[in-house]
PATIGU-286439 format. One record per residue (C-alpha): residue in one letter; x, y, z. Coordinates in steps of 0.02 Angstrom, whole numbers, m for minus. Layout:
# residues N
NODE  rest      xx      yy      zz
NODE     a       X       Y       Z
...
END
This chain:
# residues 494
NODE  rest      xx      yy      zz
NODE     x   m2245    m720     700
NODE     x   m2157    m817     822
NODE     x   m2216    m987     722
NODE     x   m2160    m907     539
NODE     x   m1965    m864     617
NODE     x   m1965   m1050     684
NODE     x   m2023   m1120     530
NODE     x   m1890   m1000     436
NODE     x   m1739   m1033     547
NODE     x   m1792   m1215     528
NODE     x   m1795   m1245     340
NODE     x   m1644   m1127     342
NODE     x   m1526   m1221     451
NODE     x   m1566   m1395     411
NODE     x   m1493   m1362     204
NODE     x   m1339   m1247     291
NODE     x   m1280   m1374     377
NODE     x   m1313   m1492     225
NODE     x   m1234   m1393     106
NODE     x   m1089   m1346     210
NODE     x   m1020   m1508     227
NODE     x   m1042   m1557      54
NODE     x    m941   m1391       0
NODE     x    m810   m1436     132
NODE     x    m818   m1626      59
NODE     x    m803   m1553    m120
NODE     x    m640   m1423     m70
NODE     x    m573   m1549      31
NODE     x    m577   m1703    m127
NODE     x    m506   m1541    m235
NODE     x    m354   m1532    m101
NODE     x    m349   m1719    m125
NODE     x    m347   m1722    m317
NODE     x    m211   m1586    m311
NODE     x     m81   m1665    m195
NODE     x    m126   m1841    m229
NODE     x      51   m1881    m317
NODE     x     108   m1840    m180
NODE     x      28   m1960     m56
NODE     x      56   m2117    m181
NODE     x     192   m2245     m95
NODE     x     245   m2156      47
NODE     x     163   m2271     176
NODE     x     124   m2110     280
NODE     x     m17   m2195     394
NODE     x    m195   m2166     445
NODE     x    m140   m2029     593
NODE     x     m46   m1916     471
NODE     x    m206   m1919     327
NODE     x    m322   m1886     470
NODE     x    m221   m1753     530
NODE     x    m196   m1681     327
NODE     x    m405   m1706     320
NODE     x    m461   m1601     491
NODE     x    m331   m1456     475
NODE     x    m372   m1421     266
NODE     x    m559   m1454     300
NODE     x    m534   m1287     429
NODE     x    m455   m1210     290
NODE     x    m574   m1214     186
NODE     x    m722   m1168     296
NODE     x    m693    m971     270
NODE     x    m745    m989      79
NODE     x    m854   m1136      97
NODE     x    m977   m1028     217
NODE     x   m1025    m896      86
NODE     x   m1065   m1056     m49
NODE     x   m1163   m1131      73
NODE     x   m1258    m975     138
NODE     x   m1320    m948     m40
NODE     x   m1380   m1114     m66
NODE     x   m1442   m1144     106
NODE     x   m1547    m960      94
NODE     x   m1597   m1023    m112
NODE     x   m1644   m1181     m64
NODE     x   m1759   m1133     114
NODE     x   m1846   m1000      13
NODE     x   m1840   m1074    m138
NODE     x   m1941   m1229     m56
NODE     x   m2047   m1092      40
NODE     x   m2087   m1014    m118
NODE     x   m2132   m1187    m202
NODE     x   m2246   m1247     m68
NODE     x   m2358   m1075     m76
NODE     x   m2314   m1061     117
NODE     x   m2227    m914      58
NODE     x   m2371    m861     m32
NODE     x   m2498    m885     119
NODE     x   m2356    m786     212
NODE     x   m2374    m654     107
NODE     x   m2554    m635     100
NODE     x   m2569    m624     277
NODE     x   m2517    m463     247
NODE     x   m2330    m502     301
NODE     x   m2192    m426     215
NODE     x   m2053    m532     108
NODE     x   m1917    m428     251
NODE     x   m2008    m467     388
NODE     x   m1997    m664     342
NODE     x   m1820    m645     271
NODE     x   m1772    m557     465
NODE     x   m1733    m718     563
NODE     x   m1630    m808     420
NODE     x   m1545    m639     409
NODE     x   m1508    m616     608
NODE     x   m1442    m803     583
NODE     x   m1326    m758     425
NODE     x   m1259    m613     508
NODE     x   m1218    m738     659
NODE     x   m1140    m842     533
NODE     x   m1051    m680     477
NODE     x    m977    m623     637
NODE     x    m937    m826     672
NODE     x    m824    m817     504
NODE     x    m721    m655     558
NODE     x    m688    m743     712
NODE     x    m649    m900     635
NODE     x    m539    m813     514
NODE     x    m428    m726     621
NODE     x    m412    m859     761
NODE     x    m445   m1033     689
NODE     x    m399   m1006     501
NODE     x    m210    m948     534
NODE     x    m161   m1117     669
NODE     x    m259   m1223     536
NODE     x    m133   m1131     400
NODE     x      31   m1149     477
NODE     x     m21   m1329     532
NODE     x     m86   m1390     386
NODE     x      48   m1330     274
NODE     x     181   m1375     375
NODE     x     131   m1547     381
NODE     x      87   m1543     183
NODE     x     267   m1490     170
NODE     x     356   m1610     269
NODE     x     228   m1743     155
NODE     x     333   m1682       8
NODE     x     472   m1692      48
NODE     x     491   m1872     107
NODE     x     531   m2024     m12
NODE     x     429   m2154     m65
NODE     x     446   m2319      24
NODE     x     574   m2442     m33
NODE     x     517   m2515    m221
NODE     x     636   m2596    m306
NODE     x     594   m2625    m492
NODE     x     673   m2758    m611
NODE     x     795   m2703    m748
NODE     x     794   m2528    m666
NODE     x     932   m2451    m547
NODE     x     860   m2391    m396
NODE     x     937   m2261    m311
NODE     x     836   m2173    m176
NODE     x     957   m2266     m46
NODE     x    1103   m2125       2
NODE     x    1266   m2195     m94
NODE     x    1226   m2331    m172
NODE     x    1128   m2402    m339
NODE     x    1037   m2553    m354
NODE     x     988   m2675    m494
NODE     x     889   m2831    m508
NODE     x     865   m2931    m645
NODE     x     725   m3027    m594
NODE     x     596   m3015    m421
NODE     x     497   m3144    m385
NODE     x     322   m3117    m342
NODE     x     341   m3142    m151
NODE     x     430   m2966    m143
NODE     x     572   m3017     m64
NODE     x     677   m3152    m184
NODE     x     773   m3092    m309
NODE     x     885   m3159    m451
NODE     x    1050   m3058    m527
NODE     x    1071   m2926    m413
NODE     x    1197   m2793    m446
NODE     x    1252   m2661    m295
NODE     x    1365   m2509    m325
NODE     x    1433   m2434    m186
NODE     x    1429   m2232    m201
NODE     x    1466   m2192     m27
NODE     x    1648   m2127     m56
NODE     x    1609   m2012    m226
NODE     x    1738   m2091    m318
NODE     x    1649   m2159    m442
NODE     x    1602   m2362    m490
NODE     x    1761   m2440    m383
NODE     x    1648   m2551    m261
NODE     x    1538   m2660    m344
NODE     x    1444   m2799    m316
NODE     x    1378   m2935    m394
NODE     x    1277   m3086    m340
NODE     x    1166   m3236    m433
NODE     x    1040   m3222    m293
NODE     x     960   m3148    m153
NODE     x     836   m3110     m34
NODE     x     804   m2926      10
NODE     x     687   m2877     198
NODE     x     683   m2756     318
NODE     x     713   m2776     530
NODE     x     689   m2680     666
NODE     x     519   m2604     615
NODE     x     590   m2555     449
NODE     x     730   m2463     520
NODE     x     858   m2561     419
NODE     x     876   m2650     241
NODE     x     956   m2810     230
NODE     x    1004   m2891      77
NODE     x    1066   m3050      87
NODE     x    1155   m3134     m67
NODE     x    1229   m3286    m110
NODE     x    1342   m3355    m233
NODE     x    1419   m3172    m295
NODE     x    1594   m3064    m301
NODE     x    1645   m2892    m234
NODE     x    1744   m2789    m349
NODE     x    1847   m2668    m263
NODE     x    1970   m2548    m345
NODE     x    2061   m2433    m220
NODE     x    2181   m2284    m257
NODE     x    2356   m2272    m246
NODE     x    2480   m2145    m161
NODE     x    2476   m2029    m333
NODE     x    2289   m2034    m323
NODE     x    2270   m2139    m474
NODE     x    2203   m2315    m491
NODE     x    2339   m2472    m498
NODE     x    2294   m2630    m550
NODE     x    2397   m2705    m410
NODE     x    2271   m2609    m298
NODE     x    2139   m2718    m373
NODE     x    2027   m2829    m257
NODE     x    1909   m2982    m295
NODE     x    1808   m3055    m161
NODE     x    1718   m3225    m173
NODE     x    1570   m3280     m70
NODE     x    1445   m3387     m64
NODE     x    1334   m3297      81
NODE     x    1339   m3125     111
NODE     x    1236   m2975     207
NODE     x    1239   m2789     172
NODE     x    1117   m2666     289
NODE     x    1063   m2528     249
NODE     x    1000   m2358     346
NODE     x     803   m2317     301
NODE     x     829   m2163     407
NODE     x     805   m2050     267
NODE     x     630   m2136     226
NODE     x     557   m2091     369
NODE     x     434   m1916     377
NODE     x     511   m1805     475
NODE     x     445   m1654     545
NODE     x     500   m1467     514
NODE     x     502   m1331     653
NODE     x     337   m1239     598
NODE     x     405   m1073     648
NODE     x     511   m1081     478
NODE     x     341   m1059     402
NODE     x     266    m921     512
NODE     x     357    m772     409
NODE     x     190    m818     261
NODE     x      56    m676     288
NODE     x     m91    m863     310
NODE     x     m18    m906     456
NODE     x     m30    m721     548
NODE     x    m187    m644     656
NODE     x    m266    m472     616
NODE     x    m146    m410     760
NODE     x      23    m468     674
NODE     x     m34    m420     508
NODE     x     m47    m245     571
NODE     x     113    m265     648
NODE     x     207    m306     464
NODE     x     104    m180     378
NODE     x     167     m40     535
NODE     x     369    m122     523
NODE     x     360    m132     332
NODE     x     298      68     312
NODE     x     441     115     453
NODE     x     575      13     364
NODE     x     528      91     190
NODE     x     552     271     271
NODE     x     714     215     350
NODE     x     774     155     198
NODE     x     711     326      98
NODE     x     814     430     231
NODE     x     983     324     248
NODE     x     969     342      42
NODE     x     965     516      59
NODE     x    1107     537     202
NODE     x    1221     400      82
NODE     x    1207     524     m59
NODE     x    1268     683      19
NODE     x    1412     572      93
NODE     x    1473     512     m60
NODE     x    1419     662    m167
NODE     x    1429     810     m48
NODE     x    1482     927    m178
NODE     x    1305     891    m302
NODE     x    1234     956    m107
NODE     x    1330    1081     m50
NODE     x    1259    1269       4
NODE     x    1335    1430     m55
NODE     x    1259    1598     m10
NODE     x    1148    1661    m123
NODE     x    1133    1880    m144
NODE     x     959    1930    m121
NODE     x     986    2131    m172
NODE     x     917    2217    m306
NODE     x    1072    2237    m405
NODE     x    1119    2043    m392
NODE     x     941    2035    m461
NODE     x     956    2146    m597
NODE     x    1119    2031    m653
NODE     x    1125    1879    m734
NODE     x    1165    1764    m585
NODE     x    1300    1642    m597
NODE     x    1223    1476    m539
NODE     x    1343    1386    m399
NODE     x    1438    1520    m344
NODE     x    1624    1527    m307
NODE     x    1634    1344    m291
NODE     x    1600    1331    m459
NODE     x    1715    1451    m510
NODE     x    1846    1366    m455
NODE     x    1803    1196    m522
NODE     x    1788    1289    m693
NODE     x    1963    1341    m642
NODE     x    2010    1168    m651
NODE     x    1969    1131    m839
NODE     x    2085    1259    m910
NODE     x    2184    1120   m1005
NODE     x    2075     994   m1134
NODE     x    2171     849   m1016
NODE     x    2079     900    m869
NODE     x    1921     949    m957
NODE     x    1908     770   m1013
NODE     x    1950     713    m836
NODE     x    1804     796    m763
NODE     x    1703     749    m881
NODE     x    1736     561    m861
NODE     x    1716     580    m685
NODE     x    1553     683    m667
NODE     x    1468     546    m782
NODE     x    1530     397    m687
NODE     x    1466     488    m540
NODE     x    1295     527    m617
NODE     x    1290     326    m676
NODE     x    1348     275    m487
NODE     x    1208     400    m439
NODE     x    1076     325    m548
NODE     x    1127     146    m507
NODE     x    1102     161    m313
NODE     x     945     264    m313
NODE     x     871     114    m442
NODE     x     932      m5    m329
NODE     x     841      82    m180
NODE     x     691      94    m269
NODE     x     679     m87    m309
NODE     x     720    m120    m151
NODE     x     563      23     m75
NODE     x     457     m77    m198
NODE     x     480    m236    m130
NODE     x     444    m203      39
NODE     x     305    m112     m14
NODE     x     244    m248     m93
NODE     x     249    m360      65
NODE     x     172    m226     158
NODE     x      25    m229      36
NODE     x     m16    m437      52
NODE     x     m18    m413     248
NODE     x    m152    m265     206
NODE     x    m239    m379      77
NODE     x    m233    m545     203
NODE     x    m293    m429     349
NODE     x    m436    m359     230
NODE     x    m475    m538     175
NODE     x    m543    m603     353
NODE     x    m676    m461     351
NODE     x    m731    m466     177
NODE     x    m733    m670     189
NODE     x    m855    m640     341
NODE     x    m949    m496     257
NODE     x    m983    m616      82
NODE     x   m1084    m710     202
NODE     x   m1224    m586     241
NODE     x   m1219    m520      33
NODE     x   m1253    m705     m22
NODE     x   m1384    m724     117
NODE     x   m1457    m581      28
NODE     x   m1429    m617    m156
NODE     x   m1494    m824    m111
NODE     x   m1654    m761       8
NODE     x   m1707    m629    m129
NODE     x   m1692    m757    m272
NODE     x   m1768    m894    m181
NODE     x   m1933    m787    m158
NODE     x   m1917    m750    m335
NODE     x   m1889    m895    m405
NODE     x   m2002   m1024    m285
NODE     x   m1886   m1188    m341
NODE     x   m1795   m1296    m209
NODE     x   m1696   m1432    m211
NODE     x   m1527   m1460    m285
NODE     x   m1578   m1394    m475
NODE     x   m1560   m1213    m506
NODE     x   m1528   m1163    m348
NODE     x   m1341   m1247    m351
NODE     x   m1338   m1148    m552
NODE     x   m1364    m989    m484
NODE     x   m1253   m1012    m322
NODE     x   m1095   m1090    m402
NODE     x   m1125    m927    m550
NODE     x   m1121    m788    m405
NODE     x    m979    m894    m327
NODE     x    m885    m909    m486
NODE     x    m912    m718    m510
NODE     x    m865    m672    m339
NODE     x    m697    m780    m324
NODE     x    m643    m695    m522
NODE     x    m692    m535    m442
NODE     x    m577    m582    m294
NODE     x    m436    m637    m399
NODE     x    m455    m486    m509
NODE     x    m448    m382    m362
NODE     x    m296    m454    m259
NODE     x    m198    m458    m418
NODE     x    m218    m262    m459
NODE     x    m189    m215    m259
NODE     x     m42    m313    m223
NODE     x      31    m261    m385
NODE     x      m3     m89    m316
NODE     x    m114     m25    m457
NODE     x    m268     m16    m364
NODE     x    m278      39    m191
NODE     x    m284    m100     m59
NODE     x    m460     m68     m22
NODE     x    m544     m51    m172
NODE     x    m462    m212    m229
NODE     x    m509    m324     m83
NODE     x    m679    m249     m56
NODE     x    m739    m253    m266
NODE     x    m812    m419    m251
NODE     x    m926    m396     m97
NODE     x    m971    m199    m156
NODE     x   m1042    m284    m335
NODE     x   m1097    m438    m260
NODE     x   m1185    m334    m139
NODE     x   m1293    m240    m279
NODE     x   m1330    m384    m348
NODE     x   m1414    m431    m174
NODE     x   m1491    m256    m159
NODE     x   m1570    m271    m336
NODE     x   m1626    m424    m300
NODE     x   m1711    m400    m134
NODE     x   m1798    m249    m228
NODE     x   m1867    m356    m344
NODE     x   m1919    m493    m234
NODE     x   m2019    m361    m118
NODE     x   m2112    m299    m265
NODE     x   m2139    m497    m317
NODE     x   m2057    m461    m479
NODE     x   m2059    m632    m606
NODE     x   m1880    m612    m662
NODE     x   m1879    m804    m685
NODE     x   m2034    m829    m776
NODE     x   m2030    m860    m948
NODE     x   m2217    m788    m999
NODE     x   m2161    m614    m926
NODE     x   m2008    m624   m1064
NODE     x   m2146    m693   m1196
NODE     x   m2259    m515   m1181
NODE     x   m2107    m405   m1190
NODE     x   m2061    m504   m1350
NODE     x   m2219    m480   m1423
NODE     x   m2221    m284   m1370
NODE     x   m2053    m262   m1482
NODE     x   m2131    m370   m1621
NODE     x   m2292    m255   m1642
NODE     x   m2178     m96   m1606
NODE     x   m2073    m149   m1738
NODE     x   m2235    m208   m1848
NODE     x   m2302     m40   m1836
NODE     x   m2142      53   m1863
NODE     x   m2138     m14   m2037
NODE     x   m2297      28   m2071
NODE     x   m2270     181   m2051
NODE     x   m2132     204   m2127
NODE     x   m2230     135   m2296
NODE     x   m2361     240   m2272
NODE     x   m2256     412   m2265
NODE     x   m2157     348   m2418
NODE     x   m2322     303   m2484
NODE     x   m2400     483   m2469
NODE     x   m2227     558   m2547
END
C-alpha cells in the first residue's frame, strides 16, 4: 500500500502545482486586462509592476486553490483511470477510498493551508495590493504633448503646439496660457519656435522659445481691466520651467484603507461584528430615552384602579391628565391648536424613529459583511476538500486525463460554485438570508455533488459512458412500443 499512496500523492501533486500556477497566471492576466488603462503612459517602472504582480498573485491564491484542486484530483485520477492502473488497483481487491485516502489527507492539508493563508497572508496582500493599485490611479500620465491639442495636465497653465517634430523635443507655433492666478486668459504666450526637455531627472519642464511675445493684461484699482494696464513683451530667447511634482506616484498612508472588511483578520472581523451589534443597541436605547424627553407626556404613568367596581365601569383611558387636556379644547380655537400640534408631533415622531431605523440598518449592514468576510476564509478553505472530492470521484469515473474534459467539468463546478457564492453573499448582506446559510450554500451543494459522486464512483457507476445512455434509450423505446400496442389491442377487443 505504501507504493499505491506514493504513486497517488505523486501523480497528484505534480498537475496541483501545474494547474495552480496556470490559474494564478490566468487571474493574474484577468487583473491585468481590467486595470490595464490604467497602467498605459504613466512610466511607473519595473519595481512598482513587480510589486502590483506578487501582492495580486497572493490575492488570488484563496480561489485559485479550489480550481486547481479539482483539476489536479480530475486529472491524477483521471490519468489513473486511463492507464488501467486504477483498474489493476481495484482488482487487487483495494477499495476506490482506500486509493483516494492519501490525495485526500493532502487536500485537507491544502485545506487547513488556505484558512491559514486566508486569515494571515490574504488580508497584508489586500491592503498592500490595493493601496498601491490606488495610488496607480490616481497619478497622471507622463508628459505628452499632442499637436493642435491644448494640453493641460500641467497645474495652471495650457499648452498648444502647432507642429512637433519627430525628435520629441522641437516644436513649431507654440502657444502658453498662464492659469496660475484664476483670472482668466490675461498671460499669454506666444512663440514661432521651441524646444521643450526635462532636467534634473525629470523633476522640471523647460521650454525654451524663441522669436515670440508675452501678452500680459493686469487689473486695475476698480478690479476691472484698463487698456493702459496692457503689457507686450518681445523676445527673441526665452525659458519657462515648470514643476513635474504632481507627475510623480505618490504613496498614500495605507491605514486610510484598513477601515475595508479585505484588509482585516478573523480576530478584527469579530471585533466589528461585537462593536457594530453594541453600537446598534446603544443607538436603540438613546432612541428610546430621546423620545420620552421630548415627548414625555405620549409616556407618562397615571395610576390605574384595579377594584371590582372600576372594573365593572367603563374606564376612562389616561386618567386625570387627560381630563384636563380635554379641559383645554373647550373653545374650537384651541381644539384646532391641539390638533395641529399633536400631528406635528406624531410627524416629528415618525421622522426620527425612520431616521433611526435607517440608521440601525446601516450598521447592521456593516456588521453583516464583517460576518460574511469572516465566514469567507473558512468556506474558501473548506471548497478545497469538496472539489478534491467532486474531481477524485469523477476522475475514477470518467478515466480521461489531460487538459480535455477534465478542465470542462472543473471550470462548470467552478462557474456553479462562484454563482452560488455570489447568489449567496448578495441575499446575506442584504439581510434576507441569514449570514450562514448564505456563505455556506455553495460548499453545502457543492458538497452533495461530491458525495453523489464518490457514491457512484465506489460502485464503478458509467455515468460518462455513452452505451449505458444507449440501453436506457432503447428500454423507453420498447416500453413505449409496447404501450401502444396495447393500447390497440384493448380498443381493438371493444
Amino acid at each position: 500500500m505504501k507504493k499505491i499512496d506514493i504513486l497517488v500523492i505523486r501523480s497528484f501533486i505534480g498537475p496541483f502545482i501545474l494547474t495552480t500556477c496556470v490559474v494564478v497566471f490566468i487571474f493574474l492576466m484577468r487583473f491585468l486586462m481590467l486595470y490595464f488603462n490604467d497602467f498605459v503612459g504613466k512610466d511607473l517602472g519595473y519595481d512598482v509592476f513587480g510589486k502590483l504582480f506578487v501582492y495580486f498573485s497572493l490575492i488570488t491564491v484563496p480561489i485559485a486553490l479550489p480550481l486547481s484542486v479539482l483539476l489536479a484530483s480530475l486529472m491524477c485520477f483521471g490519468n489513473l483511470g486511463e492507464y488501467t492502473e486504477l483498474t489493476a488497483i481495484k482488482s487487487a481487491g483495494v477499495p476506490i477510498s482506500r486509493v483516494l485516502l492519501p490525495a485526500m489527507i493532502f487536500a485537507m492539508c491544502v485545506s487547513i493551508f488556505s484558512l491559514w493563508f486566508n486569515n494571515t497572508v490574504n488580508p497584508w496582500a489586500n491592503l498592500k495590493g490595493y493601496s498601491l493599485l490606488y495610488d496607480v490611479k490616481t497619478t497622471k500620465v507622463t508628459l505628452n504633448v499632442k499637436e493642435g491639442i491644448f494640453y493641460k495636465e500641467i497645474p495652471g497653465y495650457s499648452i498648444k503646439v502647432l507642429k512637433k517634430f519627430p525628435d520629441g523635443k522641437t516644436l513649431k507655433g507654440v502657444t502658453i496660457y498662464n492659469h496660475a492666478s484664476n483670472n482668466g486668459n490675461v498671460n499669454v504666450t506666444l512663440a514661432d519656435s521651441g524646444r521643450m526637455y526635462t532636467m534634473y531627472d525629470n523633476t522640471y519642464l523647460v521650454f525654451e522659445l524663441f522669436n515670440g511675445t508675452n501678452y500680459v493684461d493686469y487689473k486695475g484699482n476698480d478690479g476691472n481691466y484698463n487698456e493702459t494696464q496692457f503689457v507686450k513683451n518681445s523676445f527673441k530667447q526665452n525659458k519657462m520651467v515648470f514643476s513635474l511634482e504632481s507627475f510623480g506616484m505618490r504613496r498614500t498612508d495605507e491605514s486610510q484603507f484598513k477601515y475595508h472588511e479585505y484588509m482585516k483578520n478573523i480576530t478584527q472581523l469579530n471585533n466589528q461584528a461585537d462593536s457594530v451589534a453594541i453600537d446598534v443597541e446603544k443607538t436603540l436605547k438613546s432612541q428610546v430615552i430621546t423620545a420620552t424627553q421630548l415627548y414625555n407626556f405620549q409616556f407618562k404613568k397615571y395610576p390605574v384602579d384595579t377594584s371590582k367596581q372600576a372594573r365593572e365601569k367603563k374606564p376612562i383611558v389616561g386618567g386625570k391628565w387627560v381630563k384636563e387636556k380635554l379641559k383645554l379644547g373647550d373653545n374650537s380655537y384651541r381644539l384646532d391648536e391641539t390638533f395641529e400640534t399633536s400631528i406635528s408631533q406624531a410627524k416629528n415622531i415618525r421622522d426620527q424613529f425612520s431616521t433611526t431605523v435607517d440608521i440601525v440598518k446601516s450598521k447592521k449592514r456593516d456588521g453583516i459583511k464583517a460576518q460574511v468576510e469572516k465566514w469567507h476564509k473558512f468556506t474558501m478553505a473548506f471548497a478545497c476538500f469538496v472539489m478534491f472530492l467532486i474531481g477524485s470521484s469523477l476522475g475514477s469515473i470518467i478515466k480521461k486525463g489531460g487538459f480535455g474534459m477534465p478542465v470542462l467539468l472543473s471550470i462548470t463546478f467552478f462557474i456553479l460554485m462562484y454563482v452560488l457564492m455570489q447568489l449567496g453573499d448578495k441575499y446575506a448582506k442584504e439581510d434576507i438570508w441569514p449570514v450562514l446559510l448564505g456563505v455556506w450554500m455553495p460548499d453545502i451543494v457543492l458538497l452533495f455533488f461530491g458525495i453523489y459522486f464518490l457514491i457512484k464512483a465506489t460502485n464503478d457507476a458509467r455515468l460518462f459512458e455513452s452505451d449505458i445512455y444507449d440501453v436506457y434509450f432503447d428500454r423507453l423505446k420498447t416500453y413505449w412500443k409496447n404501450r401502444k400496442f396495447l393500447k390497440q389491442k384493448v380498443s381493438a377487443n371493444a
